[in-house]
C-alpha positions in Angstrom: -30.1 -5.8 19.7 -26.4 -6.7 19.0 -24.4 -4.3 16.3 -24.2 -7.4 14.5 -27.7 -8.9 14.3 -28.5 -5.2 12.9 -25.6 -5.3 10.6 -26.8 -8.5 9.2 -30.2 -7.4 9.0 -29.7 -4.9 6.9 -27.4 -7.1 4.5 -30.5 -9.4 4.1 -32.6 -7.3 2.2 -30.1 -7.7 -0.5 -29.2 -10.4 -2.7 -26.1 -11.9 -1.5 -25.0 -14.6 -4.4 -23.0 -11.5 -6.5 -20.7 -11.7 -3.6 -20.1 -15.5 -3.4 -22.2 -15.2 0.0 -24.8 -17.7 0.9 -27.8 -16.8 3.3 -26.4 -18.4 6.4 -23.1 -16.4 5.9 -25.0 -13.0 5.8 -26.8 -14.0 9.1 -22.7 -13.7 10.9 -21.9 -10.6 9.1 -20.8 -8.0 12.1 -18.9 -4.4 11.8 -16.3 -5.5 13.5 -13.7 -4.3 11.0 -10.9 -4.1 12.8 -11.1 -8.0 13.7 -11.6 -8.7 10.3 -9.1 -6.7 9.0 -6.4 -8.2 11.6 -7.1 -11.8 10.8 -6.6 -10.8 6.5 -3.4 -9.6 8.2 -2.3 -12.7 9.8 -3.7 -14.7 7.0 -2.0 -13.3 4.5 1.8 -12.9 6.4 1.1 -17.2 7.2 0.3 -18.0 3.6 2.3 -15.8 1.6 5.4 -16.0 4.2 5.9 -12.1 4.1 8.8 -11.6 6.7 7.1 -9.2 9.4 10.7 -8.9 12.0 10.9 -5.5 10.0 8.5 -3.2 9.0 8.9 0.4 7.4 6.5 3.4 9.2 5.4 6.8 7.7 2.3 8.7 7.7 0.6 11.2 5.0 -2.2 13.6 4.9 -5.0 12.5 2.5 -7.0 15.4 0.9 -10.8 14.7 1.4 -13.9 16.3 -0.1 -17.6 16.6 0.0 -19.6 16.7 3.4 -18.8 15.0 6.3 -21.9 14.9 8.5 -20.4 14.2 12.2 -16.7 14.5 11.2 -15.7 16.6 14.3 -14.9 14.3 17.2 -18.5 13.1 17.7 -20.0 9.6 18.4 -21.3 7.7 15.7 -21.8 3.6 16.8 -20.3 4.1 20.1 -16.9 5.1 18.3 -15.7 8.7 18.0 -15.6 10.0 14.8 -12.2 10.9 13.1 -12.0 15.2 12.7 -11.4 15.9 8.6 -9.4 19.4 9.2 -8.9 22.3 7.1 -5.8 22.8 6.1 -3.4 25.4 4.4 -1.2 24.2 1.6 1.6 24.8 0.0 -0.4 27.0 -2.6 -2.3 29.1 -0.2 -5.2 26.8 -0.6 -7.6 25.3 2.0 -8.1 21.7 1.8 -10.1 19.1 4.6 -7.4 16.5 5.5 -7.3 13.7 7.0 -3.5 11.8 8.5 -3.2 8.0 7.0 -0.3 6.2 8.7 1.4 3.3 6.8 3.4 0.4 8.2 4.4 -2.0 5.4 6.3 -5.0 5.6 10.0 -4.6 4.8 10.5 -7.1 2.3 7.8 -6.2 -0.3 6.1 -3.2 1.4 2.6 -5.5 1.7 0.6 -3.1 4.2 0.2 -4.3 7.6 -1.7 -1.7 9.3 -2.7 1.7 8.2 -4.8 3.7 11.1 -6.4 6.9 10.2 -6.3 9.8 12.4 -7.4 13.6 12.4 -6.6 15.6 9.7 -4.9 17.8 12.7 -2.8 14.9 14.0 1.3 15.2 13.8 3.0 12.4 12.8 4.9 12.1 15.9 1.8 11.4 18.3 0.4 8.5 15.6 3.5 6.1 16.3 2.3 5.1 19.9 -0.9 4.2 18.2 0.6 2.0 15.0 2.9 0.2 17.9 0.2 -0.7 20.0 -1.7 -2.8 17.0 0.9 -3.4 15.5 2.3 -5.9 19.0 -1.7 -7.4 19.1 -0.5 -9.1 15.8 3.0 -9.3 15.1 6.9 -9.5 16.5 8.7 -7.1 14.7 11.5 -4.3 14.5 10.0 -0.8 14.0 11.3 1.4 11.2 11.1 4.8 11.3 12.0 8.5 11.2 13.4 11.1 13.5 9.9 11.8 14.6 9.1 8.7 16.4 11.0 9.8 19.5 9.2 12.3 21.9 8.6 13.4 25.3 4.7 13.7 25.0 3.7 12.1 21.8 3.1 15.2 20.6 6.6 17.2 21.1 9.6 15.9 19.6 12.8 16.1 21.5 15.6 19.0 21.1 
């Protein structure tokens, strides 16, 4: 059975009119979020004309709670799972992290991609990762700081 017949099955067993959906349009639903997500993306840079030739880069940890069943580099849906880390801060403190990386568009900072990576992940190595979706989509001119040159991804140069 396809991920999205089972997607879509599970969808059915609840009323889709609160979310403008018909029956037929629940019967397409699929995970595939990243395809979604790209063709908001497009959409959104064609209709609202946001000027995509320059876009600004930076990445952030993102403090997470709670439990995270399978949140060390397992497989969950045939994907691998991002790792939530724990982390010392500033204040002595442990905290379970998890690295965001932003790229907005330059003339209005609209968010054009924003991958998610383990809470471990420096933000040197995550630039190789923002390019790479970022030329499935769009031309562009990539803004960023002194981290985004290094030898390995993961060891910036002297």
């Amino acid at each position: 059975m396809s991920r999205s017949t089972v997607l879509a099955r599970r969808v059915a067993r609840f009323n889709p009119t609160p979310l403008g959906l018909s029956a037929q349009d629940v019967s397409v639903l699929n995970d595939e979020g990243a395809s979604l997500l790209a063709g908001v993306v497009l959409r959104a840079i064609s209709d609202f004309g946001f000027d995509t030739n320059q876009l600004h880069n930076d990445s952030t940890l993102i403090s997470v709670h709670g439990v995270h069943l399978n949140a060390e580099e397992t497989s969950r849906a045939r994907k691998p799972t991002l790792v939530v880390t724990w982390v010392t801060v500033r204040t002595n403190a442990q905290t379970k992290q998890l690295a965001l990386n932003l790229a907005v568009s330059a003339d209005g900072a609209v968010p054009i991609t924003y991958p998610l990576a383990d809470g471990n992940t420096s933000d040197d190595a995550t630039h190789v990762l923002t390019w790479d979706g970022l030329q499935r989509l769009i031309d562009f001119l990539y803004v960023s700081d002194q981290k985004l040159c290094s030898q390995h991804g993961d060891e910036p140069y002297p």
